[in-house]
Residue frames as qw, qx, qy, qz and C-alpha x, y, z in Angstrom:
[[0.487, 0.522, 0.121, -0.689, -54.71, 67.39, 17.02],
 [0.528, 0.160, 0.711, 0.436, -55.29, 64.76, 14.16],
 [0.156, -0.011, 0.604, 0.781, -56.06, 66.07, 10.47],
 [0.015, -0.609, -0.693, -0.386, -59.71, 66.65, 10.53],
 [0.248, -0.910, -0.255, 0.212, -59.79, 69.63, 13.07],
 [0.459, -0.215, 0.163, 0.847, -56.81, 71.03, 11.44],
 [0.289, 0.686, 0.269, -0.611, -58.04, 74.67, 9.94],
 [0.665, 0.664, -0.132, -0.316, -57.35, 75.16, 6.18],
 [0.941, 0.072, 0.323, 0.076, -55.77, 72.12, 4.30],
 [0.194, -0.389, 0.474, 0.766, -53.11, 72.11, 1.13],
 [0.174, -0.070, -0.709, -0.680, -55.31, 70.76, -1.15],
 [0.733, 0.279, 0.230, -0.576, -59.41, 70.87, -1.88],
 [0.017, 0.031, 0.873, 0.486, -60.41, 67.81, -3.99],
 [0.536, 0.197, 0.215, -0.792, -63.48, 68.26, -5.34],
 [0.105, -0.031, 0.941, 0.321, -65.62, 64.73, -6.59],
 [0.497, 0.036, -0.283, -0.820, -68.52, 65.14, -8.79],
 [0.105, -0.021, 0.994, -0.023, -71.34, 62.99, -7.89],
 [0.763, 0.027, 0.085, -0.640, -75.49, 62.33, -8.37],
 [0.805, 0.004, 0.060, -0.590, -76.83, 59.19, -7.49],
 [0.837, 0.235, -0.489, 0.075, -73.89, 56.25, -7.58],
 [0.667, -0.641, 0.273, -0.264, -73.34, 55.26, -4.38],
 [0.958, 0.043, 0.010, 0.283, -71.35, 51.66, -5.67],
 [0.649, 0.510, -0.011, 0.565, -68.99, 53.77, -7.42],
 [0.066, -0.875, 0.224, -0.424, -68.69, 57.17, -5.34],
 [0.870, -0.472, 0.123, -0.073, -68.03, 54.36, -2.26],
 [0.880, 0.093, 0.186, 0.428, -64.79, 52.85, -4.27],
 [0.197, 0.811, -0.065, 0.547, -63.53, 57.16, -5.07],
 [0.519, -0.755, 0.283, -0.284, -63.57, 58.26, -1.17],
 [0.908, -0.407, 0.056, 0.077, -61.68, 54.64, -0.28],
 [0.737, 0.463, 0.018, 0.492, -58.91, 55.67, -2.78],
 [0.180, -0.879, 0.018, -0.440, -58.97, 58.69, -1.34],
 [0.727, -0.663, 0.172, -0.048, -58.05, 57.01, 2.09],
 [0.891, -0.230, 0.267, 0.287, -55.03, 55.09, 0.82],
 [0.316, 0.887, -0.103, 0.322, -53.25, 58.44, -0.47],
 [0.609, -0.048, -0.357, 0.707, -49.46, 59.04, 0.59],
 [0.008, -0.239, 0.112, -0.964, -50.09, 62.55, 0.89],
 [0.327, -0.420, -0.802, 0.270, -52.51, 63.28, 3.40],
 [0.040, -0.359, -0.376, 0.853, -53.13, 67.09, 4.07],
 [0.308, -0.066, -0.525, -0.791, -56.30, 67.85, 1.83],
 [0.478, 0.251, 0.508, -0.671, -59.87, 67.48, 2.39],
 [0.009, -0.160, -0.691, -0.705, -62.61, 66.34, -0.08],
 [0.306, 0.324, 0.211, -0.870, -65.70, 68.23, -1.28],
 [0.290, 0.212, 0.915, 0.186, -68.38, 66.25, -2.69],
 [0.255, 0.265, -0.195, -0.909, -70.05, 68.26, -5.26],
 [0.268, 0.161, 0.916, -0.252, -73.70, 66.37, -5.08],
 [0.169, -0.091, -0.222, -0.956, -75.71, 67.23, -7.85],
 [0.637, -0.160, -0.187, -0.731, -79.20, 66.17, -6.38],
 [0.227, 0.252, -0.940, 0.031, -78.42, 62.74, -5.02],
 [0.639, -0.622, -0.213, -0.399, -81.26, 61.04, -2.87],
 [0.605, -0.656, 0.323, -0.315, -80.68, 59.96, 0.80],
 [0.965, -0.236, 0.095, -0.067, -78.24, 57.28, 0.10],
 [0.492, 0.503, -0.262, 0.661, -75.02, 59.39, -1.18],
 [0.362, -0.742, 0.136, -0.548, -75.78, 61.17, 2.46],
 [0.928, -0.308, 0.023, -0.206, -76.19, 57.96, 4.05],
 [0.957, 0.178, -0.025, 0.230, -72.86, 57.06, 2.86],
 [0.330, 0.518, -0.385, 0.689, -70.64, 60.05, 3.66],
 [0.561, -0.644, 0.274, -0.443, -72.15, 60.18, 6.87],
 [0.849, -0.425, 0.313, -0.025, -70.65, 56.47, 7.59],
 [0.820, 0.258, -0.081, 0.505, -67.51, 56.56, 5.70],
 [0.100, -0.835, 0.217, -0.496, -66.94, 60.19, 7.41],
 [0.783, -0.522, 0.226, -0.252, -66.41, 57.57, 10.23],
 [0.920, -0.137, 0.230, 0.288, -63.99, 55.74, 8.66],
 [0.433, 0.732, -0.045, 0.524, -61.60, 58.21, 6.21],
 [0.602, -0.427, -0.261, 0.623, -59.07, 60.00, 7.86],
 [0.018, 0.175, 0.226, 0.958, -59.57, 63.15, 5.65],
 [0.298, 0.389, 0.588, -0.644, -62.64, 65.44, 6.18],
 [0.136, 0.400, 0.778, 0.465, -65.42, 64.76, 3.91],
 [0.446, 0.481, 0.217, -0.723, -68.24, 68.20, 3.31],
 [0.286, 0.435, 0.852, 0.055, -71.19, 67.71, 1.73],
 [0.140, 0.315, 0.191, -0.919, -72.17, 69.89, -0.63],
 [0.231, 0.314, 0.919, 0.063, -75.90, 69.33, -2.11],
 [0.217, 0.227, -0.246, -0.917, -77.98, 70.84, -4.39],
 [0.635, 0.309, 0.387, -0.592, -81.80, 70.25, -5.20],
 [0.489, 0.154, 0.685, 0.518, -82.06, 67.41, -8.52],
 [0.379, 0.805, 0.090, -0.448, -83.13, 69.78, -11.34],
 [0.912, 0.410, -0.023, 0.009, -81.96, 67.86, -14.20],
 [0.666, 0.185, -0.141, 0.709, -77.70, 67.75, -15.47],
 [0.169, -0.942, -0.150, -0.248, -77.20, 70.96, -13.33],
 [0.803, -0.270, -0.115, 0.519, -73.24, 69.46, -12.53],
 [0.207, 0.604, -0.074, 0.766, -71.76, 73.67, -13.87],
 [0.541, -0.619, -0.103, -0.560, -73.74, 74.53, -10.78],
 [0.862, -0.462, -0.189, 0.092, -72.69, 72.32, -8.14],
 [0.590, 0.110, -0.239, 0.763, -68.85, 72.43, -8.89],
 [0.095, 0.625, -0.096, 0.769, -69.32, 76.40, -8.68],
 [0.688, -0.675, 0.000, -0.266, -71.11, 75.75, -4.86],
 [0.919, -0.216, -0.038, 0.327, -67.68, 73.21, -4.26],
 [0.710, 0.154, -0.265, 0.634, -65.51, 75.34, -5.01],
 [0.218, -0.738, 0.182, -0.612, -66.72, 78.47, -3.03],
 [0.834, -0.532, 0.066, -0.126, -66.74, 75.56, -0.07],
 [0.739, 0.265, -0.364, 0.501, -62.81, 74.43, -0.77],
 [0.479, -0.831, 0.094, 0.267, -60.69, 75.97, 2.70],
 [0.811, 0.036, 0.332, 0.480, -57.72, 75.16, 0.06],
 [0.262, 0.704, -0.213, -0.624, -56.07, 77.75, -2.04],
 [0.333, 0.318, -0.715, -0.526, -55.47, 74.72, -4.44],
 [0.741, 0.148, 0.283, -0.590, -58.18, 72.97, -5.76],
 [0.063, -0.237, 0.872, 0.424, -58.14, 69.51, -7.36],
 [0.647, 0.217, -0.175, -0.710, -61.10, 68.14, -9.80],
 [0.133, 0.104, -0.977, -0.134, -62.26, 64.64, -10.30],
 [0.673, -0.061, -0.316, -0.666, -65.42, 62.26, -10.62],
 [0.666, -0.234, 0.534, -0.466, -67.18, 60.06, -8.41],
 [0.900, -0.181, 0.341, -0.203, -66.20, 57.65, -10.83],
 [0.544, 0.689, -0.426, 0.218, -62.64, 57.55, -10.78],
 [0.849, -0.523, -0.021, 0.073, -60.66, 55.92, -8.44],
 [0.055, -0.951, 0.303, 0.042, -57.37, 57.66, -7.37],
 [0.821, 0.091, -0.477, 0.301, -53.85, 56.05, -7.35],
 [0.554, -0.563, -0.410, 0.456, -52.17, 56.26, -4.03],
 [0.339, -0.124, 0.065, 0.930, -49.84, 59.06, -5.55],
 [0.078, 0.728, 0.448, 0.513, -52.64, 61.31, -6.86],
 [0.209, -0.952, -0.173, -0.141, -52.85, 63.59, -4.77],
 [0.526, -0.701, 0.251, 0.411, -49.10, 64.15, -4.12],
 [0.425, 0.044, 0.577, 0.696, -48.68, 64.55, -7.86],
 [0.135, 0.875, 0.248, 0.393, -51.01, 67.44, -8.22],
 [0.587, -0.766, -0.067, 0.253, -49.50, 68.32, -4.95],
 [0.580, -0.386, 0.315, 0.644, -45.36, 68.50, -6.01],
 [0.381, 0.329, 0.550, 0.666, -46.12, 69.31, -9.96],
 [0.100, -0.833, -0.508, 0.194, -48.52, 72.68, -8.89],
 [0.581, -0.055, 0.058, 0.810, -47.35, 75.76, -9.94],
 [0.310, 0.620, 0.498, -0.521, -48.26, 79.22, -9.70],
 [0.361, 0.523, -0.278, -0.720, -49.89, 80.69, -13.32],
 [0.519, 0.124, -0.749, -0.393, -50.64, 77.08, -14.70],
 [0.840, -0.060, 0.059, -0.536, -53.49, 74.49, -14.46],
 [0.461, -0.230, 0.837, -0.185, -53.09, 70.28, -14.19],
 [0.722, 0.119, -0.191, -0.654, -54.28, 68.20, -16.81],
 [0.447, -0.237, 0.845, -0.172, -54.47, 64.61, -15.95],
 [0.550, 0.066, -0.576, -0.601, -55.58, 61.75, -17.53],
 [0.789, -0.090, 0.463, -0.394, -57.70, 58.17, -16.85],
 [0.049, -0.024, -0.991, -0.123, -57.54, 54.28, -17.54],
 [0.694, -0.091, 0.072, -0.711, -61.25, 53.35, -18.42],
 [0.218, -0.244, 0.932, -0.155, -62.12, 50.46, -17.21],
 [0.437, -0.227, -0.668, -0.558, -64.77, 47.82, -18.40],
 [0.616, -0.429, -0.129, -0.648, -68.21, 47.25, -16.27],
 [0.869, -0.341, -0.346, 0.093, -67.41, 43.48, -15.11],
 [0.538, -0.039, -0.366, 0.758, -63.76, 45.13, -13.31],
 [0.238, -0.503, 0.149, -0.817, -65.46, 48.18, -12.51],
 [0.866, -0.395, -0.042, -0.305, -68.06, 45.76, -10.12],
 [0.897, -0.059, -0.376, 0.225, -65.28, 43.57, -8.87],
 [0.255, 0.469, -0.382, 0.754, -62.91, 46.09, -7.52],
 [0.635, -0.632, -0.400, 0.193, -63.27, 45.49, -3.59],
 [0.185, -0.917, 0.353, 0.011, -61.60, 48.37, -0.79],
 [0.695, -0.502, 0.393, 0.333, -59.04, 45.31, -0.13],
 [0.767, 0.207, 0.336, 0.505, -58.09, 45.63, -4.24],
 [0.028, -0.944, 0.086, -0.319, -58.06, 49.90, -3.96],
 [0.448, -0.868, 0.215, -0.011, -55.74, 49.32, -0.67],
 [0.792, -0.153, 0.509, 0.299, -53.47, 47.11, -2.17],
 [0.086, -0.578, 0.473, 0.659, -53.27, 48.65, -6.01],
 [0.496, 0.298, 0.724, 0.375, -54.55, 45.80, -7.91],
 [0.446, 0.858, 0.209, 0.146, -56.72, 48.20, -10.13],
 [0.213, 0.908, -0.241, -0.268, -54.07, 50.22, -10.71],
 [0.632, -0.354, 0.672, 0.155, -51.61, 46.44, -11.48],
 [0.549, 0.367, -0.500, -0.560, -51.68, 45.81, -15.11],
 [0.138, 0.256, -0.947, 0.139, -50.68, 42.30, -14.12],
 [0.334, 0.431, 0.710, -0.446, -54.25, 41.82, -11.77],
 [0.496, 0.533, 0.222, -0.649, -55.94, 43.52, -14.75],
 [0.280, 0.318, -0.819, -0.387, -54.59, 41.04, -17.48],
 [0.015, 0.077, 0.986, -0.146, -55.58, 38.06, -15.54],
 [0.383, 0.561, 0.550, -0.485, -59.49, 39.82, -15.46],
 [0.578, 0.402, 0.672, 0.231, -59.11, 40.25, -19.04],
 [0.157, 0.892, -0.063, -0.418, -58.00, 43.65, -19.70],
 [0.782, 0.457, 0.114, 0.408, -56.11, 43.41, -23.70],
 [0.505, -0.309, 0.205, 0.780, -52.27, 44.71, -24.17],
 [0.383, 0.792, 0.381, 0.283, -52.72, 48.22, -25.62],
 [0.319, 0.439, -0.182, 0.820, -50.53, 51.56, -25.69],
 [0.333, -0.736, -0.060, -0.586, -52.65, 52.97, -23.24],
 [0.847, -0.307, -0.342, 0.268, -51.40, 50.04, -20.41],
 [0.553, 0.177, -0.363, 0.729, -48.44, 52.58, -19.93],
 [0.065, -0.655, -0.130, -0.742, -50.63, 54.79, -17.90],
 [0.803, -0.568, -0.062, -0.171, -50.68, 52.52, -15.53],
 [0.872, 0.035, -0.139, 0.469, -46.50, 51.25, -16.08],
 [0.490, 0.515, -0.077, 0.699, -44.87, 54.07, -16.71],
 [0.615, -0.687, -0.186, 0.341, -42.91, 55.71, -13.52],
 [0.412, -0.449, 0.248, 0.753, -40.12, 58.79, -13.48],
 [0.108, -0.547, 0.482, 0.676, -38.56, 59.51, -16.17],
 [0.003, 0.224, 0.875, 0.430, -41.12, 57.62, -18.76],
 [0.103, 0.709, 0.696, -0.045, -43.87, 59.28, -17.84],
 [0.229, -0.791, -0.134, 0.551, -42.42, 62.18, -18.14],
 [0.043, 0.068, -0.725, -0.684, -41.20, 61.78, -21.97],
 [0.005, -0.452, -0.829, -0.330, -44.65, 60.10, -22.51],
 [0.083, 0.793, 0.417, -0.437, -46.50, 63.73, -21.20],
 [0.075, -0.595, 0.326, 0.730, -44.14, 65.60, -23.36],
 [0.150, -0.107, 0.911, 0.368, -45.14, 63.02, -26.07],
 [0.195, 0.363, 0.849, -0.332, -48.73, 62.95, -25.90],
 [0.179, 0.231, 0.399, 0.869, -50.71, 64.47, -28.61],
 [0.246, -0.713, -0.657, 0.011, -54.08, 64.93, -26.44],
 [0.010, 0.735, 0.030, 0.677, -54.33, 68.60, -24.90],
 [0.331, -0.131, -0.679, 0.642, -53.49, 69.73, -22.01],
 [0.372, -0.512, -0.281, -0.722, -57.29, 71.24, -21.56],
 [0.260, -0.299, 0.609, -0.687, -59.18, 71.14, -18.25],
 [0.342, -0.166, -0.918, -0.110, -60.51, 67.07, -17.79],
 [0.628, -0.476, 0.003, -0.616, -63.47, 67.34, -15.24],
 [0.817, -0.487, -0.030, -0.308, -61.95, 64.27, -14.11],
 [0.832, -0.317, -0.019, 0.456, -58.82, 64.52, -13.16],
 [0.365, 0.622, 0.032, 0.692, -57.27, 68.48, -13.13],
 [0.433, -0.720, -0.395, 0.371, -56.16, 70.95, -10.61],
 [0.279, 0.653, 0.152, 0.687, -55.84, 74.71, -10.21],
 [0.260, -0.086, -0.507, 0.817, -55.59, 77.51, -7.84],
 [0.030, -0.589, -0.766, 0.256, -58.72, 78.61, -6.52],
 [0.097, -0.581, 0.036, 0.808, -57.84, 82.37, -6.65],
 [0.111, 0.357, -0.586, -0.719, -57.53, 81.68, -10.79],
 [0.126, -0.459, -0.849, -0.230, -61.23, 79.55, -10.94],
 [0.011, 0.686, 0.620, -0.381, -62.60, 82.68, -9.48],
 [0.319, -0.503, 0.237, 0.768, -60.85, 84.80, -11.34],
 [0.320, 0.179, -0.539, -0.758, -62.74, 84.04, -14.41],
 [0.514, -0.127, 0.328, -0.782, -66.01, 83.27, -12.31],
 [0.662, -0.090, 0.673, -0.319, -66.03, 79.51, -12.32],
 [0.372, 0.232, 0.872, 0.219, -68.03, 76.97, -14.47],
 [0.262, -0.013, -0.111, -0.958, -70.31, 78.66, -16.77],
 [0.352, 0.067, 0.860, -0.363, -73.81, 77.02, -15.69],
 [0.788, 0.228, 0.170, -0.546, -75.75, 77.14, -18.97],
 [0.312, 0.462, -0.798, -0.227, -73.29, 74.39, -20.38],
 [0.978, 0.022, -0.097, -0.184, -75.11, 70.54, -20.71],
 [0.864, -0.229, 0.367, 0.258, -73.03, 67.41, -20.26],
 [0.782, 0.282, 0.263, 0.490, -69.95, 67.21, -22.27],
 [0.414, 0.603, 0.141, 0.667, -67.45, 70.10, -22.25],
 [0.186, -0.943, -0.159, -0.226, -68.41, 72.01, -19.77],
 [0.879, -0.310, 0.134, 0.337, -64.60, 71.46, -18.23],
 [0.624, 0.291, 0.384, 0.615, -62.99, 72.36, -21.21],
 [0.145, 0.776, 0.316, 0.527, -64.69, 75.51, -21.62],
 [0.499, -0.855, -0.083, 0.116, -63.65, 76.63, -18.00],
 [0.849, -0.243, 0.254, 0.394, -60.36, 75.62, -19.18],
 [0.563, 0.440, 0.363, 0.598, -60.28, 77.93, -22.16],
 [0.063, -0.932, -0.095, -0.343, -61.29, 80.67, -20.52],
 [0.615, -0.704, 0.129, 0.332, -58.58, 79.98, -17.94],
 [0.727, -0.067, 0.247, 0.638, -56.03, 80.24, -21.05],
 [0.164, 0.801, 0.259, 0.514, -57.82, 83.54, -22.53],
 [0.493, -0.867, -0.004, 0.075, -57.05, 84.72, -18.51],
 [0.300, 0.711, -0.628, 0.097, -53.09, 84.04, -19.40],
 [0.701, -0.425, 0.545, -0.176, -52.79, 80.62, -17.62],
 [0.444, 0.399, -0.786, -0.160, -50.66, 77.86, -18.88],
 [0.877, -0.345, 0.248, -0.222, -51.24, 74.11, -18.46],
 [0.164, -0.579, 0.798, 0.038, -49.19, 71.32, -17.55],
 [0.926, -0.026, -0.219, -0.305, -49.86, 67.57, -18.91],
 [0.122, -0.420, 0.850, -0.293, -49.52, 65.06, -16.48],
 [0.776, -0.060, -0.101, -0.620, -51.44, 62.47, -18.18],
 [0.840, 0.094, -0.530, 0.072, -49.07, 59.37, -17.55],
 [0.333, 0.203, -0.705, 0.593, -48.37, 60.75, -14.11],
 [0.439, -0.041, 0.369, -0.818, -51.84, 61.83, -12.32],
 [0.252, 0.052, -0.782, -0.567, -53.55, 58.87, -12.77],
 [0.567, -0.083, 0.691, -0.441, -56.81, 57.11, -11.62],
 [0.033, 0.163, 0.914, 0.371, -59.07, 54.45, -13.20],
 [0.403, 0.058, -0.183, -0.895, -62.34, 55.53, -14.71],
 [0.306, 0.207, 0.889, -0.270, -65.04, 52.97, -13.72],
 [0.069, -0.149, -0.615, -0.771, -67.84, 52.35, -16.27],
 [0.280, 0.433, 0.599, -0.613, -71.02, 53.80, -16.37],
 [0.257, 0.697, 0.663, -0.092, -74.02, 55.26, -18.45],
 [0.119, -0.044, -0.016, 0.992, -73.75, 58.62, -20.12],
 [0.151, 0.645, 0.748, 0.032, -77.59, 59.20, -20.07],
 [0.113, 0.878, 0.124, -0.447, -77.62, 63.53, -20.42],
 [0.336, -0.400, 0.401, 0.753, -75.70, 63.40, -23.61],
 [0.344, 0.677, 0.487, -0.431, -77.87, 65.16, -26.34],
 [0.465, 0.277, 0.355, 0.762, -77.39, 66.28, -29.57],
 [0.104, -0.925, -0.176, -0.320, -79.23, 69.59, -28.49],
 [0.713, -0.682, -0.034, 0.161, -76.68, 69.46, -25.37],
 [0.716, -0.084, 0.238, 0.651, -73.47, 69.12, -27.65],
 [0.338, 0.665, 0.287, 0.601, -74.90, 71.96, -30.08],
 [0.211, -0.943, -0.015, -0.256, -75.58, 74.45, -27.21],
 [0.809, -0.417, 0.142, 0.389, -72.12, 73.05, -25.53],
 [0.579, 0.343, 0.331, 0.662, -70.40, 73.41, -29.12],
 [0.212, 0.756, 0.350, 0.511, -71.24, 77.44, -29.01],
 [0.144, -0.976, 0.149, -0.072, -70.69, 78.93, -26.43],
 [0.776, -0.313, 0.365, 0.408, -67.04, 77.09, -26.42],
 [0.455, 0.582, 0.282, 0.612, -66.99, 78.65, -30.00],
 [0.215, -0.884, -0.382, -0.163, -67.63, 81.94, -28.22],
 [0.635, -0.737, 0.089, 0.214, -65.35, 81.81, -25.69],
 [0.748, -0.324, 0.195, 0.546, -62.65, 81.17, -28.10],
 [0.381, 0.716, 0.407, 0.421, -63.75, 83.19, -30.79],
 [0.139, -0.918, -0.193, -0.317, -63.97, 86.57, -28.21],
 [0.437, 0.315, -0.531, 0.654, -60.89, 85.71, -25.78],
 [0.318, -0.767, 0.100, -0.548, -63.58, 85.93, -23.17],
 [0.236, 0.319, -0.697, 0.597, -62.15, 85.58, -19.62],
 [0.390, 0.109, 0.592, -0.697, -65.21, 86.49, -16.98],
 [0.241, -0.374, -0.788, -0.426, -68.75, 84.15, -17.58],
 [0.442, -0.164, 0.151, -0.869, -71.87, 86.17, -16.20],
 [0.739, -0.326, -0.111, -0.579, -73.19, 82.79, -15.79],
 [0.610, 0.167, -0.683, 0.364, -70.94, 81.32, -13.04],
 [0.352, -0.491, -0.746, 0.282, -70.28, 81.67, -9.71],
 [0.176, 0.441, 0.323, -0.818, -71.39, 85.66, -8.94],
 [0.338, 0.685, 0.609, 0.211, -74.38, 86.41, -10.85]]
């Protein structure tokens, strides 16, 4: 019986996508060249047209994981929504997060996998990459590592900064440099995992949240719920491929910015606009 007719995986990954087919194409291949193997992914589609279909339907042919499709009518930024449809679809009891345009290292998923625990959340981090290396990155440099090589990403012009160790740093260094990190351990939309049981527990994403935040705020309510996180930003890693941010608003951040005030202000736990209505 190979791995796609098995019945409920260890892990759900869930990868946010609408309309990038270049990029979502270079996520899924990472995907393939994972050590850890028992997990599915759930493609959390907010509206795409026929050519994000077109594409899981013929990489579904080539992945050795199974690949559902879940899809949701466009109706503008409407990503709170989707996730909440992905994760009712997870078979997993743990659930990793990430974006259709991130590309995994091999170990990702066997480093939410070993580091999982129960009452705390995952926070990971990302390497962003620039546009011209985001286009160049072929499957044969995903199956091989180069994007994740500092070396291959000097030679394309990537500059010597502190961040570089996200890609260097192994063991025992990455593990001083999480403890070290001054960034929060908050919930990243692209690149966090959690038990399913404890995203329902405090009824998902809340869906009137715009771009920006809307992660975070799941995340706070998961610490008002009593959940600790863990930061594993120099050990979960992927590269962040560049794109557009086109739904970021200053109406979007204000109505973002409040109810995140809200949440922490009240200690609430359950959002009435998630996944039960």
């Amino acid at each position: 019986m190979n791995q796609k007719e098995q019945e409920a995986p260890k892990i759900s990954v869930i990868v946010s996508t609408y309309n990038a087919e270049e990029w979502l194409k270079k996520v899924l291949w990472g995907f393939n060249c994972q050590i850890f193997k028992d997990f599915e992914v759930v493609v959390a589609d907010d509206g795409s047209g026929p050519k994000t279909k077109e594409l899981l339907d013929e990489l579904s042919k080539r992945v050795f994981y199974n690949i559902i499709h879940v899809w949701q009518e466009d109706d503008g930024f409407q990503k709170s929504r989707i996730l909440n449809k992905a994760v009712e679809a997870c078979n997993a009891d743990y659930i990793i997060m990430t974006d259709g345009d991130c590309i995994p290292r091999e170990d990702f998923v066997e480093v939410h996998y070993i580091n999982k625990e129960k009452g705390y959340f995952i926070s990971g981090g990302y390497y962003m990459l620039p546009m011209n290396i985001s286009k160049m990155i072929t499957f044969e440099d995903i199956e091989q590592q180069n994007c994740f090589n500092i070396h291959w990403l000097k030679e394309k012009g990537i500059p010597k900064t502190f961040k570089n160790n996200k890609l260097t740093a192994r063991g025992a260094i990455s593990k001083f440099l999480n403890t070290l990190t001054p960034t929060n351990a908050s919930w990243n939309g692209h690149n966090s995992s959690g038990w399913k049981k404890d995203i329902l527990n405090v009824n998902g994403f809340d869906e009137r949240m715009q771009y920006g935040g809307q992660d975070r705020e799941l995340g706070e309510r998961l610490f008002n719920f009593g959940i600790k996180s863990k930061q594993l930003r120099y050990s979960a890693v992927c590269v962040h491929l560049d794109h557009k941010r086109g739904y970021k608003t200053p109406e979007s951040i204000a109505k973002n910015l409040a109810i995140r005030k809200e949440t922490k202000s009240q200690k609430v736990v359950w959002t009435h606009h998630g996944i039960t209505k």
